[in-house]
C-alpha positions as CSV (number, residue, x, y, z in Angstrom):
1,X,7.4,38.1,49.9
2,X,7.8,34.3,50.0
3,X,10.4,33.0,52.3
4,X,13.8,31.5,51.0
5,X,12.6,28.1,52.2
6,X,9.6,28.0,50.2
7,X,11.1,29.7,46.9
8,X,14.3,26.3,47.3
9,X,11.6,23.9,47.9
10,X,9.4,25.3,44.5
11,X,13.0,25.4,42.8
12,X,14.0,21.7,43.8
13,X,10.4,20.5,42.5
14,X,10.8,22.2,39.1
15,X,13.6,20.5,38.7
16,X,13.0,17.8,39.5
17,X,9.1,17.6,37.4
18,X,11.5,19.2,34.3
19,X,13.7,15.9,34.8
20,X,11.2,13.6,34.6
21,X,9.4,15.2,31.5
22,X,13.0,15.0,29.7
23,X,13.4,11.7,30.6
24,X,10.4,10.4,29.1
25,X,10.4,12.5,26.3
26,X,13.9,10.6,25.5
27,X,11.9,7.1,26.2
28,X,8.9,8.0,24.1
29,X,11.3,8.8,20.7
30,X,13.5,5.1,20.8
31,X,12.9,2.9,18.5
32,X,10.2,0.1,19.3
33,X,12.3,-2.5,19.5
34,X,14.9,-0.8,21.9
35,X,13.7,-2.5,24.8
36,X,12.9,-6.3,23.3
37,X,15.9,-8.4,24.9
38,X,15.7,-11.0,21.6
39,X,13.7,-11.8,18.4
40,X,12.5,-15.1,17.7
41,X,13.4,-16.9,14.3
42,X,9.6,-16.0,13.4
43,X,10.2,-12.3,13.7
44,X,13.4,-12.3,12.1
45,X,11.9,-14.5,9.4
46,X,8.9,-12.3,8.9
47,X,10.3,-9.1,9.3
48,X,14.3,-9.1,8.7
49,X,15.9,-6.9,10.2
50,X,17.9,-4.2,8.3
51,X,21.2,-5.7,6.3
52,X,24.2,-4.9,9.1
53,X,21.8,-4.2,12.6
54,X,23.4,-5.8,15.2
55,X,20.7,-7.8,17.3
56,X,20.4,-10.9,19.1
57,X,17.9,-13.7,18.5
58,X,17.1,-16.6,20.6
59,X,15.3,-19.6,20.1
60,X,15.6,-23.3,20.7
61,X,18.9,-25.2,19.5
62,X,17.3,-27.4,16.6
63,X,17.8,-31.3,17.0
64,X,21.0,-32.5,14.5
65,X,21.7,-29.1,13.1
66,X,25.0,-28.6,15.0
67,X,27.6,-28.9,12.6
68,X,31.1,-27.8,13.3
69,X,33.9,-26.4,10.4
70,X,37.6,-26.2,10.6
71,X,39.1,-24.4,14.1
72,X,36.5,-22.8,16.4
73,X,34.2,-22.4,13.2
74,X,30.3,-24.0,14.0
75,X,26.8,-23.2,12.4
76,X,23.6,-24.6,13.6
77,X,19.7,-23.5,13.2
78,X,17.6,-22.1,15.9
79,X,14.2,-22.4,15.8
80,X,11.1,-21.4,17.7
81,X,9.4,-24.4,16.0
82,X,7.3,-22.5,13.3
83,X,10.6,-20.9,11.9
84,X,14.1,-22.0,11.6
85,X,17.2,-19.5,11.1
86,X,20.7,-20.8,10.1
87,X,23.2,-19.6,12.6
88,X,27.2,-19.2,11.8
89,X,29.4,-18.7,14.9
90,X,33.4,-18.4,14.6
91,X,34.3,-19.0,18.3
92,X,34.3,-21.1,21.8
93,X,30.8,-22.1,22.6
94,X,29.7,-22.1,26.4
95,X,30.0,-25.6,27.7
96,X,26.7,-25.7,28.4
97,X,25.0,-25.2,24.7
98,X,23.7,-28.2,23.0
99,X,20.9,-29.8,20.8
100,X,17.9,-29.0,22.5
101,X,18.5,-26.0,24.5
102,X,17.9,-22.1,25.1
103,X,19.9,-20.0,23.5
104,X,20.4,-16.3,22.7
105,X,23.3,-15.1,19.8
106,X,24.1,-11.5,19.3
107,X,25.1,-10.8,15.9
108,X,24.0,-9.5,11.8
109,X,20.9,-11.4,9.5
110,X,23.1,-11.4,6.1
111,X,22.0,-13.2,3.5
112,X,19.6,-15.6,5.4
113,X,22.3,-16.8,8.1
114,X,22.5,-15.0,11.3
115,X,25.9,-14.2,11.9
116,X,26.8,-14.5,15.6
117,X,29.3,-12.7,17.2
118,X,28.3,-13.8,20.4
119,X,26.4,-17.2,21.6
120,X,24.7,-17.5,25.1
121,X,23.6,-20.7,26.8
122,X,21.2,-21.3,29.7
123,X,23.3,-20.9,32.9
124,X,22.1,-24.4,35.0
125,X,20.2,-27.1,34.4
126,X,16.9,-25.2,35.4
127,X,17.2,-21.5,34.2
128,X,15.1,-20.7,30.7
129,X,14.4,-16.8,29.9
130,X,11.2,-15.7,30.6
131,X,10.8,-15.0,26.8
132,X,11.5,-18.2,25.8
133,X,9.0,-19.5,28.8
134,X,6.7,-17.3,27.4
135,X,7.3,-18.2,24.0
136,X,6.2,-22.1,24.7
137,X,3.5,-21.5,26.8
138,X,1.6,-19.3,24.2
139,X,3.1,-21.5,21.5
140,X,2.2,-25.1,22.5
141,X,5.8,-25.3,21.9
142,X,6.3,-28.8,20.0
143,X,7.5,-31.8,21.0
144,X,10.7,-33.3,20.0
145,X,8.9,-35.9,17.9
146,X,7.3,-33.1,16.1
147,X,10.4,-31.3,14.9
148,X,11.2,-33.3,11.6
149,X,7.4,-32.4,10.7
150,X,8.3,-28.9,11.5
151,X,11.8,-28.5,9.9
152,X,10.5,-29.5,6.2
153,X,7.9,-26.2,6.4
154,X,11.1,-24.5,8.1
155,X,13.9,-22.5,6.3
156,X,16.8,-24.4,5.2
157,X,18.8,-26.0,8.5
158,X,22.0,-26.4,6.5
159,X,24.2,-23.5,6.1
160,X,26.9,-22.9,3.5
C-alpha cells in the first residue's frame, strides 16, 4: 500500500507531464507564421498573403514616397531594398515616422497596396527591431545612394 504522500506527489507530476504535452501539442498545430512578428515587402511580394489576413509588415520608409491625401489620409512604399510595397494609411502618424526610417504597419495586402490600419515608428533615435537589424546585416542593406537604382526593379512606389 503506497502512502497518501507518495500517491499526491505521482498525481501532481501527471498532471503536471499531461500539461506540458497539451501545451505543445497546441504549439506544434499553429500555423507557421503565428509566431513571425512582421513580413518583409519581399515575402509579401513573393508570397502574398491571403486577400483579407490581417498582418503586419515592416520594412524601411522609402526615400520621397511619402505622399499625403485630403484629412489624415497618407500612402507611402516600404521597402526592404529588393522589394517595394505601396502602403495606404487613413490616420495620425507617430511623430517620429519619416523618410528613411523603421517601420512596422498592421493591416490587409488588397490589390497590391497594403492597407494599414495601424503604423508603428521606431521609439528613439537609437531603437531598430531586431528583425530589421537582422534584415540589413544579412542583406548588405543598400545605401541611400543606391535606392533610385533599386526602386526602378521595385514594384510601383505610387499608389492610387
Amino acid at each position: 500500500m503506497r502512502s497518501l504522500k507518495k500517491t499526491r506527489r505521482i498525481q501532481i507530476i501527471s498532471i503536471a507531464i499531461a500539461c506540458i504535452v497539451a501545451m505543445l501539442s497546441v504549439l506544434w498545430f499553429l500555423p507557421d507564421d503565428s509566431f513571425q512578428f512582421f513580413r518583409s515587402p519581399t515575402e509579401v511580394v513573393v508570397a502574398p498573403p491571403a486577400e483579407g489576413e490581417l498582418f503586419r509588415i515592416g520594412g524601411m520608409v522609402q526615400a520621397g514616397s511619402i505622399q499625403r491625401g485630403q484629412g489624415t489620409k497618407v500612402s507611402f512604399v516600404v521597402t526592404d531594398c529588393y522589394n517595394a510595397v505601396p502602403v495606404s494609411y487613413d490616420g495620425i502618424l507617430p511623430s517620429l515616422f519619416e523618410e528613411g526610417q523603421g517601420m512596422v504597419g498592421q493591416g490587409r495586402y488588397i490589390n497590391g497596396t497594403f492597407e494599414a490600419v495601424e503604423i508603428l515608428a521606431k521609439h528613439d533615435e537609437t531603437y531598430m527591431p531586431a528583425e530589421v537589424e537582422n534584415m540589413h546585416e544579412q542583406q548588405n542593406f543598400c545605401a541611400p545612394q543606391d535606392a533610385a537604382t533599386t526602386d526602378a526593379t521595385a514594384a510601383p512606389a505610387t499608389t492610387g
